[in-house]
N, C-alpha and C positions, 0 to 999 in steps of 0.2 A: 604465411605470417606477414605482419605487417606493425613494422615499426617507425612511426613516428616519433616526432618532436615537436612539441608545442610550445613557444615564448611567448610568457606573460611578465611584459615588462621586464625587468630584469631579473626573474627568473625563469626556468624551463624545467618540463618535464615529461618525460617522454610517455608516449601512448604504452600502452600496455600490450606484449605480442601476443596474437588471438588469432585461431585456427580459423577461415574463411568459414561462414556458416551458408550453405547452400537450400537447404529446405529444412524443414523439421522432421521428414522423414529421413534424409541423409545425417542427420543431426541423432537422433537416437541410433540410425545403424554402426555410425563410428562408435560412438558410446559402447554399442555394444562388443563390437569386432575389438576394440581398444583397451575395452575397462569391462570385458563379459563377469568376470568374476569380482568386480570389486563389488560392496553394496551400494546401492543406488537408493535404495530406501530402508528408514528401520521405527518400526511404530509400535504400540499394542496392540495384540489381539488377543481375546480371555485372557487380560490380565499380565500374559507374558509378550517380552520383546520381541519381536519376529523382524526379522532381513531378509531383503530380496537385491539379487544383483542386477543390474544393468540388464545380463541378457535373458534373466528371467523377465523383468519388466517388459522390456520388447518384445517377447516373446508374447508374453500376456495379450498388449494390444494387438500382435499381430492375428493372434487366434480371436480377439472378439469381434475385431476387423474385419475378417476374414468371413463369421458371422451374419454378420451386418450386411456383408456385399451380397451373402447367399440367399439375404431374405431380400435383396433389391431396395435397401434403405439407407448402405453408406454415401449418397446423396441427399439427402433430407438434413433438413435443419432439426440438430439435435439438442435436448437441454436437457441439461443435470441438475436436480434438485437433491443439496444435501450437505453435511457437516463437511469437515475438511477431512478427509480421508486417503488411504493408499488408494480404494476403489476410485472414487472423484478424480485422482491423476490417471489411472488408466481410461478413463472414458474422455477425459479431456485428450490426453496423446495419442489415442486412437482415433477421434476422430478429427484432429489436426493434422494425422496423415491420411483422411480418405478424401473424397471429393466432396463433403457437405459441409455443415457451417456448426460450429459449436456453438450452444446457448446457456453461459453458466446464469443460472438463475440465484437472485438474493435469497436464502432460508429466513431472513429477517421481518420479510413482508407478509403481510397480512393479505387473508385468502382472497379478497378483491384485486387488491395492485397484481396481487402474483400471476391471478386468471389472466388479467389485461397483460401483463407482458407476455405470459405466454400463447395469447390469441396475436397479438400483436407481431411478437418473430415470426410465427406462421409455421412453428414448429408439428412438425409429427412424429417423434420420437423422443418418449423422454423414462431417461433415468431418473430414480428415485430413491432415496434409505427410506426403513422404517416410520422414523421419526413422521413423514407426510403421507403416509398408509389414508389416514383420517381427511388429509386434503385431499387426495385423489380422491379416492371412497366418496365425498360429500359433492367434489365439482367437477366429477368427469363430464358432465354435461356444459359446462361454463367453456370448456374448450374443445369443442367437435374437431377442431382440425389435427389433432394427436391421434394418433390410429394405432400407435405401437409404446405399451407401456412393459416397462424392464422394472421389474425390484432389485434394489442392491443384494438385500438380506432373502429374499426368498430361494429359500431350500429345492423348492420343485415349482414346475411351470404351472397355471391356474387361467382359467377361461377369463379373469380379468389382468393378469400379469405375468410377465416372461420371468423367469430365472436367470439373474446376473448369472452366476456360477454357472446352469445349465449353458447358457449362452457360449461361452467360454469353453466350454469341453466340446459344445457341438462343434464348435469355429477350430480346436487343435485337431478334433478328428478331418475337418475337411482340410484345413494345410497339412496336415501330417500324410495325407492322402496326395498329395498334389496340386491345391486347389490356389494358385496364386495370382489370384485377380485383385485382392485389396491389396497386395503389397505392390503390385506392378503400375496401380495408382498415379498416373503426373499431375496434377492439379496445376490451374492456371494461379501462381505467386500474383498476380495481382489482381484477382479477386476476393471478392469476400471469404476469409475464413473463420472469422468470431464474432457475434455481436452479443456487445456489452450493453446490458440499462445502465443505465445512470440518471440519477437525477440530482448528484449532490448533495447539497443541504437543503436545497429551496428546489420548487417546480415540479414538473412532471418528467415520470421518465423517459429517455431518451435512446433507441436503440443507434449505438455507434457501430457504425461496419469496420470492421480491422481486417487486413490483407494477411496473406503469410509472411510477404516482404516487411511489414510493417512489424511484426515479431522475430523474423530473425534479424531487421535493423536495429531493434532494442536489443538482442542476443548480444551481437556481433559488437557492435560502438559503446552499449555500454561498459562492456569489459573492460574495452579499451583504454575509457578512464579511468573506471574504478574497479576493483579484481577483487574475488574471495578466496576465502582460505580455509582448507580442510571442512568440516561435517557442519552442518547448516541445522538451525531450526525452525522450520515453518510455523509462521504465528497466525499471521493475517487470513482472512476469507480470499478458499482461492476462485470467489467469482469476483473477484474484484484484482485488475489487470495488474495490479503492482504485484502481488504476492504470485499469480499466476505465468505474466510473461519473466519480469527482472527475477525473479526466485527462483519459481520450478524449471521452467526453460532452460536459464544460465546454469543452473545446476548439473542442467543434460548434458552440455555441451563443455563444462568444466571437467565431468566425471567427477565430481563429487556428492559425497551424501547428505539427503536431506532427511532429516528428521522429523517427524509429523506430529504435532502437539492439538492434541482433541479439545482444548477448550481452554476458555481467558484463566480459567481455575487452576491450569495445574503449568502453565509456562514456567514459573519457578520451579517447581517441581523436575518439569523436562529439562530445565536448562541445566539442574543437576545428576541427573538421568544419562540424558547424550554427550553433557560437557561439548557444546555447540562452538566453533571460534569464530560464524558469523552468525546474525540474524536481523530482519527487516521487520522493524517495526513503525508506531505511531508515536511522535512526541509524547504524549498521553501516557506511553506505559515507561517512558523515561522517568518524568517527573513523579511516579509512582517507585521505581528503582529507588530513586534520588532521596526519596523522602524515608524510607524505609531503612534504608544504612543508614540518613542521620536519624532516623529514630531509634534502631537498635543502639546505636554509638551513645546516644541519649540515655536509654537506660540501662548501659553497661559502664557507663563512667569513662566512656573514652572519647567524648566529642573532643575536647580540649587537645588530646593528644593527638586527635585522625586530622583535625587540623593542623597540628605542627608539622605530623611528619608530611603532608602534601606540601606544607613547603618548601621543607628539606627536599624533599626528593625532586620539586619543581627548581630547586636551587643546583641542585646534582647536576641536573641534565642540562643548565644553561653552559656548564662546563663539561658536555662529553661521556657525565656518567648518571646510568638509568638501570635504578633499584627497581620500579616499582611493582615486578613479577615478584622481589622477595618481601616489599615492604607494603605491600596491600594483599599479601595474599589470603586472609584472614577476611577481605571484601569481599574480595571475587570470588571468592570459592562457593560464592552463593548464590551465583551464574555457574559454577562447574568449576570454574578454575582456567579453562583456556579461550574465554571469549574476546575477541583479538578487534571486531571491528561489529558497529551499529548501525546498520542504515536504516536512515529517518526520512519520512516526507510525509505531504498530506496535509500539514500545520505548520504554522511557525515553531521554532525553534532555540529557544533562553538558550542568551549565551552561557549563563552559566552551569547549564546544564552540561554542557559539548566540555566546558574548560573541567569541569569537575571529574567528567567519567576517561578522559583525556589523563587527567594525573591521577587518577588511581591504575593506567596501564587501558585503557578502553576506548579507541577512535571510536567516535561518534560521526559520520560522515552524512552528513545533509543532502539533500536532493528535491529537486522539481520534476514533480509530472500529471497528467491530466489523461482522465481514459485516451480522448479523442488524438492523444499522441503514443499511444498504442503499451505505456503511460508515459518513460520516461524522457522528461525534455533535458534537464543537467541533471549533473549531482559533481560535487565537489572530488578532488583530488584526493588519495593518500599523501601527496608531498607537499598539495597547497590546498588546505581547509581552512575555510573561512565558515564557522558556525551561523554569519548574521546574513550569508549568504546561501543559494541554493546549487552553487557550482557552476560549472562550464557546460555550455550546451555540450550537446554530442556531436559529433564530429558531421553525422553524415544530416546535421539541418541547420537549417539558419535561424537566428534571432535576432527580431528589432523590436523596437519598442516606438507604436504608433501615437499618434500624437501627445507629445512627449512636454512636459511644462517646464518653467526655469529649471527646474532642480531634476531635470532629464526624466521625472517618472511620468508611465503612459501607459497605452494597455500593452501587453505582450504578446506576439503574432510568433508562428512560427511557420517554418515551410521545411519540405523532404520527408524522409523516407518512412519517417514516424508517422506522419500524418495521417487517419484516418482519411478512409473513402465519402464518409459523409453518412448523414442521420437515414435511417432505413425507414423509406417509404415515407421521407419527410424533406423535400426539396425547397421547400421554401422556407426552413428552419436551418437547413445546411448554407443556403446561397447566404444568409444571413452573418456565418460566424467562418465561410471559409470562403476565399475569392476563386474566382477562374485561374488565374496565373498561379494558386496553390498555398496562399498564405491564409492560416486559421488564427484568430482571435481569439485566446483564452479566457478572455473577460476578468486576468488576474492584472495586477497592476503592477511595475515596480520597474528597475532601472539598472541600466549595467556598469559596473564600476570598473577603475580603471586597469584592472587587471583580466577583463573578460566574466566576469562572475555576474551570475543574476541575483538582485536583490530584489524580494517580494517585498511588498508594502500594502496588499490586500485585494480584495475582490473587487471586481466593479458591480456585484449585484448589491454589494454590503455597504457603499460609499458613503456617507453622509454627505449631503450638498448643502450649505446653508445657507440664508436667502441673501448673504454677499457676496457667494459662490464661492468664497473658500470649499474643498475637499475636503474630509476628513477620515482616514483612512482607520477603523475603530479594532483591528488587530494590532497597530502602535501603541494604543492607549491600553489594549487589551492584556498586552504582551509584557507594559509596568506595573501595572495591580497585579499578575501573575507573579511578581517578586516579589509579591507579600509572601510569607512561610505560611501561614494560614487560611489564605485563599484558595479554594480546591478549584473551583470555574468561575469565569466572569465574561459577560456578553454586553458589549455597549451599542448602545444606539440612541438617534436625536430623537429629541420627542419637541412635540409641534403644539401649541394651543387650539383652540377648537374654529381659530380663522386659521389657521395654517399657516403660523407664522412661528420660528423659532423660539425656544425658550430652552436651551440648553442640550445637555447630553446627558445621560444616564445610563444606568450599569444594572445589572441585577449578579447576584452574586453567591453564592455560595461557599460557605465555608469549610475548614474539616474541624471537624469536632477533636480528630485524635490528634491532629498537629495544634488548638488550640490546647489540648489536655498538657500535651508536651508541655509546650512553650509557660502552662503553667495563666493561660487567659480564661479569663472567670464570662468575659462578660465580651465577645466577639462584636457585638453590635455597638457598644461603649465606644470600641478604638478602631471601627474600620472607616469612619471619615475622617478620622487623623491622617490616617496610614495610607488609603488613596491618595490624599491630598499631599503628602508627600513624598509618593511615589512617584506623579505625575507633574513637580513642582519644575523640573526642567522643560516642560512642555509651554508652548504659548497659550495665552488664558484663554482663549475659545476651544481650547482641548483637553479642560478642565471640566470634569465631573460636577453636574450641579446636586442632581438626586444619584441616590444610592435605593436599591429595592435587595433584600433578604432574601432569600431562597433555602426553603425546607427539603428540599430535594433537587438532586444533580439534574442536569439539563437533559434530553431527550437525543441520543444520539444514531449514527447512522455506525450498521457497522465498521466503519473504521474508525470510530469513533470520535468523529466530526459533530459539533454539535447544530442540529438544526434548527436553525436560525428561523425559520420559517414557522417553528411551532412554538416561538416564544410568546406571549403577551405582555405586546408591548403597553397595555393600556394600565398597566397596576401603579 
């Protein structure tokens, strides 16, 4: 165990005590040795709840594992194509304890990008569901280097595809026989054990190589600042590192149970289902929460009142006493009733979203991270959050901010244990964003305040430069039109005359129709250049909206639903 204490400024607070994390396969074994019978997972299947404990789960990988080694392929770079599922974690923890490289693949991408990443890992094993029956079927030929395909859902084995399940019984019958070569397994921890694509919002995809060190340093130091508590809901796509290492991982190593939520459809639903007391999500399904109790509160006649009593009870607690388990419990009971903490990143983050779900009884705790830091760079304390920031690095890396202007902001560099090994099969794309001596450039921009906390201020792909060289960072500007009540997205960016010389800033925008219905607005396009213009009236005039453009439809997003930037037209 390990306990720290960390002063910021004049206050402290101590690291959180966290069980040494050795591998990820010694990482599930305690689990199980520790927590055999607790559940470890609880999902749907036909329709009913189903739970599995700890040392069923282990158990599981260790028979497909075991599998895998028998057919001479738990070395092979492996990809999983499919929803978020119980299956999807057993084939990710399985092959995070053998000696080959896990390939979680995007289900979002269309059959071209998909083929090129997966020709691109260099994968020859991959898992499948159902649902890509029709991609395989159509592009087995696009990717000659796969030699061994597994279906999740298939019943019996077929001259074009293995049998998850059959796989799994053949693999319990050879350990249950004696056969322990995938468990006896050491993998060298600092080689490659995951690569992630990425491509963000903008560009092509990028395969990032992640270590095992580099996942159980995310295990281990993130806990350290920030801790969970009791049964978990999994939201997010778990080929995408956040929801995959800070989620599923720490859940391993927590003993605690995660919950598995099959689709963006039914998370309310789940959240009253498991009554979750964590979960990790997108700013995005915040402001979605947010809006949704003041709309019910709207049309039950109790806005007036939901506001009073948050301040009574914000008045309580300046003095020692904290109602608001009894006095909002009529809100939260539509999360479940015991959801105790939110973790957010990926986007900025309205203060007032964090102040608001804060006095209804709901930490909102903020965080930064980037595949290429295997994800998590900070995330804010339980005893010191700051909403406008993105928390305290991690313990086990450093952060500077490289060339840095008056007001300290610059790009963000980071270096240790999180760090990615660098872009696969792309050396001169890596020597680019990572130095020799081991510091990576995030290409995000922002500055550390006086407390240790990192403050984002925007991307450096998204900057606005104008031809007096002012910066303009357009998630600032972005981030005040989001304070409209009626504004559902807004994307700002310069637009330039046909010599390429500035002529302002513009926005495209879209509305919500049902929060215009609300509020009782006839005519959205009437009063949204009122309503910009004095949303952003504290800002200096060159960061002043010239045009405004309409939007009939929400913006194009990536699954985490990040919108991309890249497929806007700017020319309208």
């Amino acid at each position: 165990m390990y306990f720290g204490v960390v002063a910021v400024g004049r206050k402290k607070f101590e690291y959180n005590p966290v069980k040494e994390v050795g591998s990820i396969k010694k990482m599930l074994k305690a689990a199980s040795d520790e927590a055999g019978d607790k559940i470890a997972y609880k999902f749907r299947e036909n329709k009913e709840i189903r739970e599995v404990t700890f040392r069923e789960f282990r158990n599981t990988t260790l028979y497909l594992g075991t599998a895998l080694y028998d057919m001479g392929i738990s070395n092979k770079h492996i990809a999983m194509l499919g929803e978020n599922s119980y299956d999807w974690i057993c084939v990710y923890l399985t092959v995070l304890q053998s000696d080959g490289v896990m390939v979680p693949i995007d289900k979002e991408l269309s059959a071209e990008p998909m083929s090129n990443v997966l020709n691109d890992s260099d994968a020859e094993v991959i898992f499948y569901t159902k649902t890509f029956d029709k991609f395989i079927e159509e592009n087995r030929d696009k990717f000659p280097k796969i030699k061994i395909f597994i279906s999740i859902d298939a019943v019996e084995n077929s001259e074009k595809a293995l049998s998850f399940k059959k796989l799994i019984q053949k693999g319990k019958e050879l350990y249950e026989g004696g056969e322990r070569g995938f468990e006896n397994i050491e993998s060298d921890q600092m080689k490659m054990k995951m690569l992630v694509y990425t491509s963000g919002t903008t560009g092509i995809a990028k395969g990032v190589m992640l270590s095992e060190h580099n996942l159980v340093s995310i295990v281990y130091h993130g806990i350290r600042v920030s801790t969970l508590y009791g049964t978990g809901l999994s939201v997010l796509p778990y080929n995408h590192t956040y929801e995959a290492v800070p989620g599923i991982l720490v859940y391993i190593h927590m003993h605690l149970t995660l919950c598995i939520n099959e689709n963006l459809k039914t998370v309310l639903k789940n959240l009253q289902t498991y009554k979750p007391y964590n979960v990790y999500l997108v700013p995005a399904f915040l402001e979605v929460f947010y809006r949704k109790i003041w709309s019910t509160a709207q049309k039950e006649g109790k806005e007036k009142a939901l506001r009073v009593l948050i301040r009574l009870s914000n008045g309580l607690r300046k003095i020692g006493i904290d109602l608001r388990k009894q006095l909002f419990k009529s809100v939260t009971s539509a999360f479940g009733g015991n959801l105790r903490k939110i973790v957010v990143g990926g986007a900025p983050l309205r203060r007032e979203l964090g102040e608001f779900f804060d006095s209804i009884g709901i930490s909102v705790i903020n965080g930064y991270g980037i595949t290429e830091c295997s994800p998590l760079v900070s995330v804010n304390n339980d005893e010191i959050n700051d909403y406008e920031t993105v928390g305290f690095p991690l313990p086990c890396c450093e952060v500077r901010i490289a060339d840095a202007d008056k007001d300290g902001i610059g790009e963000i560099c980071v270096k240790g244990d999180i760090v990615m090994l660098g872009y696969y099969k792309q050396p001169e794309l890596t020597a680019e964003v990572l130095s020799p001596d081991g510091w990576f450039r995030t290409g995000d921009y922002g500055r550390i305040n006086e407390l240790g906390q990192i403050i984002i201020t925007g991307r450096k792909k998204n900057i606005i430069i104008l031809d007096n060289g002012k910066n303009i960072f357009p998630e600032e500007i972005e981030n005040c039109i989001q304070k409209i009540p009626y504004v559902g997205e807004v994307v700002v960016y310069g637009v330039k005359d046909e010599r390429g010389n500035d002529i302002g800033l513009a926005c495209q925008v879209y509305l919500s129709e049902e929060k215009m219905t609300e509020l009782g607005i006839d005519d959205g396009a009437a009063r949204i250049k009122t309503d910009i213009a004095e949303a952003c009236r504290h800002l200096p005039a060159y960061k002043h909206i010239g045009r405004i453009i309409l939007r009939d439809r929400e913006f194009e997003k990536t699954t985490t639903a990040k919108i991309k930037r890249d497929k806007i037209d700017t020319t309208l």
